[in-house]
N, CA and C atoms as a LAMMPS dump frame, in Angstrom:
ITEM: TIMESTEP
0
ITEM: NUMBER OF ATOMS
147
ITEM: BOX BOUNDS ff ff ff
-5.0000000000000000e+02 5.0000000000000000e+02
-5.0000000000000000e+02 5.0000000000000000e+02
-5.0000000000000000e+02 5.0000000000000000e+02
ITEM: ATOMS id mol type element x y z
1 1 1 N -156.855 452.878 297.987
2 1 2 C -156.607 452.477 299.347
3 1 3 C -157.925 452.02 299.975
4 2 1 N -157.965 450.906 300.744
5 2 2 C -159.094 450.568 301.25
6 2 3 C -159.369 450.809 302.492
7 3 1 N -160.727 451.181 302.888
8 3 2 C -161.392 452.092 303.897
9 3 3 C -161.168 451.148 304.882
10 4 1 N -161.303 451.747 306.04
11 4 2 C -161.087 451.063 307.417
12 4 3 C -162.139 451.588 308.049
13 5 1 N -163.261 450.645 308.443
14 5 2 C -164.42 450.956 309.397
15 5 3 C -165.008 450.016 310.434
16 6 1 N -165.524 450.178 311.099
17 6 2 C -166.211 449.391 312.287
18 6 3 C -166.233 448.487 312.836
19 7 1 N -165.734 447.164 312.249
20 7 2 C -165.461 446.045 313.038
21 7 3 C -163.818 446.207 313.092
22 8 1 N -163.553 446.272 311.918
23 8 2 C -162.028 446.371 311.894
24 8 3 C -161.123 447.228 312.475
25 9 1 N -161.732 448.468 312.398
26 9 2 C -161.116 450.11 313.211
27 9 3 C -161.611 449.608 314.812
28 10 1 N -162.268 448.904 315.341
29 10 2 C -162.36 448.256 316.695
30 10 3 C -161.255 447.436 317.061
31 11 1 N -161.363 446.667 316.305
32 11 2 C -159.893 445.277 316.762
33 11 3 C -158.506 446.054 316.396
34 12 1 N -158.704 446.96 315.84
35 12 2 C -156.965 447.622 315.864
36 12 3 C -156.762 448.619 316.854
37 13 1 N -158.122 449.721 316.822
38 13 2 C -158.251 449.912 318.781
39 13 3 C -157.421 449.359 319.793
40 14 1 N -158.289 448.206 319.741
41 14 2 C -158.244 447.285 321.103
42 14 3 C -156.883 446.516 320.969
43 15 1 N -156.109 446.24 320.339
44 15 2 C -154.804 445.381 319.702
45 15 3 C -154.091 446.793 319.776
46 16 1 N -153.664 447.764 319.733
47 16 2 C -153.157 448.989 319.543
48 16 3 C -152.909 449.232 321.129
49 17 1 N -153.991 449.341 322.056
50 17 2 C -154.273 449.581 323.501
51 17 3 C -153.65 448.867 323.952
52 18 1 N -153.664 447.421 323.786
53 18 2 C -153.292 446.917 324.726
54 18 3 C -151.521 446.649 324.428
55 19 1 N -151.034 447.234 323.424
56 19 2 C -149.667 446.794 323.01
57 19 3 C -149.322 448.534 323.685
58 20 1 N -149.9 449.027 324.018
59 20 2 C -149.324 450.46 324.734
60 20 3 C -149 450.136 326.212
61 21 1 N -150.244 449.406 326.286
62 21 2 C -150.408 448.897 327.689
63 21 3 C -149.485 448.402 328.202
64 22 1 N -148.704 447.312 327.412
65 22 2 C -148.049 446.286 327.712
66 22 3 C -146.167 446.783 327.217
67 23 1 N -146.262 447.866 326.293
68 23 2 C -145.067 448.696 325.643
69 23 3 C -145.353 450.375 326.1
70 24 1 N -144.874 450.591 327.22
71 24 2 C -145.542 452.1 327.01
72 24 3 C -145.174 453.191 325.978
73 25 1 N -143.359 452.736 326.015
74 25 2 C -142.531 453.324 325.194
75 25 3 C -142.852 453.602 323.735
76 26 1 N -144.017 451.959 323.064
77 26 2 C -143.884 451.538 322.081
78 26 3 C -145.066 452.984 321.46
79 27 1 N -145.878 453.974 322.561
80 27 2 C -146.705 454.946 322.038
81 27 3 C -145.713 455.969 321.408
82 28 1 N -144.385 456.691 321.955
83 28 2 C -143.914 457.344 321.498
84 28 3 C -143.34 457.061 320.011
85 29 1 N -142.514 455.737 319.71
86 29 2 C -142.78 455.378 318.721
87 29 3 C -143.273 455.897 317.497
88 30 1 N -144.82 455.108 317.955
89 30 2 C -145.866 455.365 317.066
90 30 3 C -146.161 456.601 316.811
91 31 1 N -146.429 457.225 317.647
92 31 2 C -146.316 459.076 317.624
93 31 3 C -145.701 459.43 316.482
94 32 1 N -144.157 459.236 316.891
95 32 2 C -142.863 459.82 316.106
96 32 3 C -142.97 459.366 314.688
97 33 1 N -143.566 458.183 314.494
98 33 2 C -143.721 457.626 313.377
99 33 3 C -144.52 458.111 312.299
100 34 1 N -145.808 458.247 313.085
101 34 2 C -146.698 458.856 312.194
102 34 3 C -146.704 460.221 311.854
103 35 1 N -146.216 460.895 312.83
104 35 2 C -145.43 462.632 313.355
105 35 3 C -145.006 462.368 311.413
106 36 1 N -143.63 461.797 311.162
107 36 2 C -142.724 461.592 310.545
108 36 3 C -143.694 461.337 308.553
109 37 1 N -144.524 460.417 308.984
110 37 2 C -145.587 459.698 307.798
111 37 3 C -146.249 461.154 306.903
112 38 1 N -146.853 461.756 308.496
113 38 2 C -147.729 463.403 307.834
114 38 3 C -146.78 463.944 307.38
115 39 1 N -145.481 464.031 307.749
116 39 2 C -144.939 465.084 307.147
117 39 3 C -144.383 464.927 305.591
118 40 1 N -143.951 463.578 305.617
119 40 2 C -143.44 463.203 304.343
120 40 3 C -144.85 463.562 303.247
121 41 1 N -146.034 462.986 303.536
122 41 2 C -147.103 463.094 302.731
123 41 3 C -147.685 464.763 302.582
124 42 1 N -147.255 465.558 303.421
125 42 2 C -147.622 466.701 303.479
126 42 3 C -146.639 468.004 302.216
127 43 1 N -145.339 466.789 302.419
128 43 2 C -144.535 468.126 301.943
129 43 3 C -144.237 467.289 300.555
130 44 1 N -144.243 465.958 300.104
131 44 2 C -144.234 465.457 298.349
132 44 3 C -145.118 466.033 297.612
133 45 1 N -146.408 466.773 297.56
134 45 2 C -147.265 467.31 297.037
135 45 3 C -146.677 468.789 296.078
136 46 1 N -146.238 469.382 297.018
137 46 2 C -145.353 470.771 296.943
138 46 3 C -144.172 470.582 296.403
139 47 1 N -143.523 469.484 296.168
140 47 2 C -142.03 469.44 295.988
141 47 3 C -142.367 468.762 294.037
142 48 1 N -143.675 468.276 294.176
143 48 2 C -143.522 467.99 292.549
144 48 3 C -143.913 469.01 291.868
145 49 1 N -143.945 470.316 292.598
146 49 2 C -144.472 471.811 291.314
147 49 3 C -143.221 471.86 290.79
């Protein structure tokens, strides 16, 4: 997987912000989404013993 740093982790910042800005709703979403991402990645680890 390729690293995400400093110029790039800026413009998705700022592109991220302002689509909250402009979607407020669209934060919960994302929340729920990623809420949803950890968990899947959290609990496949344990489920292949």
């Amino acid at each position: 997987m390729p690293r995400i740093a400093g110029l790039w982790m800026g413009i998705i910042a700022i592109v991220v912000g302002i689509l909250i800005i402009v979607f407020p709703d669209l934060l919960n979403w994302i929340l729920g989404l990623a809420l949803i991402v950890m968990g899947i990645i959290a609990v496949i680890p344990s489920l292949r013993r």
